[in-house]
N, C-alpha and C positions, 0 to 999 in steps of 0.2 A: 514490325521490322526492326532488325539490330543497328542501334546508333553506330553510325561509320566514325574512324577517327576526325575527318572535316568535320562535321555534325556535332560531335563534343566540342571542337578547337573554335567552332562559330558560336559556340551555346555560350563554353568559357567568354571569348570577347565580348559578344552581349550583355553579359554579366559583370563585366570588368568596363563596362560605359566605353570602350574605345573603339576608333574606328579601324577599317581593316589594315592601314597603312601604318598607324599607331602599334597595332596590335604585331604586325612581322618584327618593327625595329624592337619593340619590348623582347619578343622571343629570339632575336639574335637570326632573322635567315630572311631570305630577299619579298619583298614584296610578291613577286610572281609564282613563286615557290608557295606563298601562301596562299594565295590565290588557286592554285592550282588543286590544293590540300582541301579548302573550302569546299570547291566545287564540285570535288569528288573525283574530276580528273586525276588525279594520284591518287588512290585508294591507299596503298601504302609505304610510305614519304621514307624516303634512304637513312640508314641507319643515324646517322652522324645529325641530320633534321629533325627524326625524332629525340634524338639525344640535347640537339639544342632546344627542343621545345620542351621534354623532360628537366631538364636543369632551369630551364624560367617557371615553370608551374610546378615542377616539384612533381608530388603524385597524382596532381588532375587527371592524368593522362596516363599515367603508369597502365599498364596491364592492358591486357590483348581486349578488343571490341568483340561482342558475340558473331560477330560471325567470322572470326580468327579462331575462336573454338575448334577443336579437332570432335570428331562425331562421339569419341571416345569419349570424352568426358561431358560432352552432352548426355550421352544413354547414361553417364553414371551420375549425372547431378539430377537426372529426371527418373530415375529408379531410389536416388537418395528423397528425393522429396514423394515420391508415394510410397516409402518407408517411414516418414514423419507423419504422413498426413493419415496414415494407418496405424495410429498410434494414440490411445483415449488424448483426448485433449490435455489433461492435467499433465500426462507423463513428456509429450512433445513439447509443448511450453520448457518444461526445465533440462528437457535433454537440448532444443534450440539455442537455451539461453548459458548452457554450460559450452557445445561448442562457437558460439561467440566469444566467448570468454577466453577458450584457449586461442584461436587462431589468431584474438585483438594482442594476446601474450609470447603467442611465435615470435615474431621478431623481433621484441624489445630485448637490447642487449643483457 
């Protein structure tokens, strides 16, 4: 099953040794609010709450959880990977490790 945004944000504090009361003030938004986010009761927390949680972690939390996927780009990251995986080993390795390469180099200014 796809990690929900709660599920990362409790993984992140676990990881960060703080407790949950700790952890709302660190990220700038109400105790209950986080609470809420945790438990999965708010699947997906109002614009401005993700934005304060985005501005205290930075890119922890950047980008959409799988199951925020649209079906689209599911059928085409899972028709992309039985097009690698159909591919001798030797040549999939360096076509892998080239687009790594470009996508780590998109957005550097």
């Amino acid at each position: 099953m796809a990690e929900s945004y709660g599920e990362r944000l409790e993984q992140i504090r676990r990881d960060m040794s703080l407790s949950k009361v700790e952890f709302a003030e660190f990220l700038g938004i109400p105790y209950r609010t986080y609470q809420d986010i945790a438990s999965g009761k708010v699947a997906k927390p109002q614009e401005d709450t993700r934005a304060k949680v985005d501005a205290a972690l930075g890119a922890r939390t950047r980008g959409k959880t799988q199951e925020e996927w649209d079906s689209e780009l599911t059928a085409f990251l899972r028709l992309l990977g039985a097009y690698l995986w159909a591919l001798p080993a030797t040549e999939r390795s360096s076509i892998i490790d080239q687009m790594i390469i470009d996508l780590a180099l998109r957005d550097r200014p």
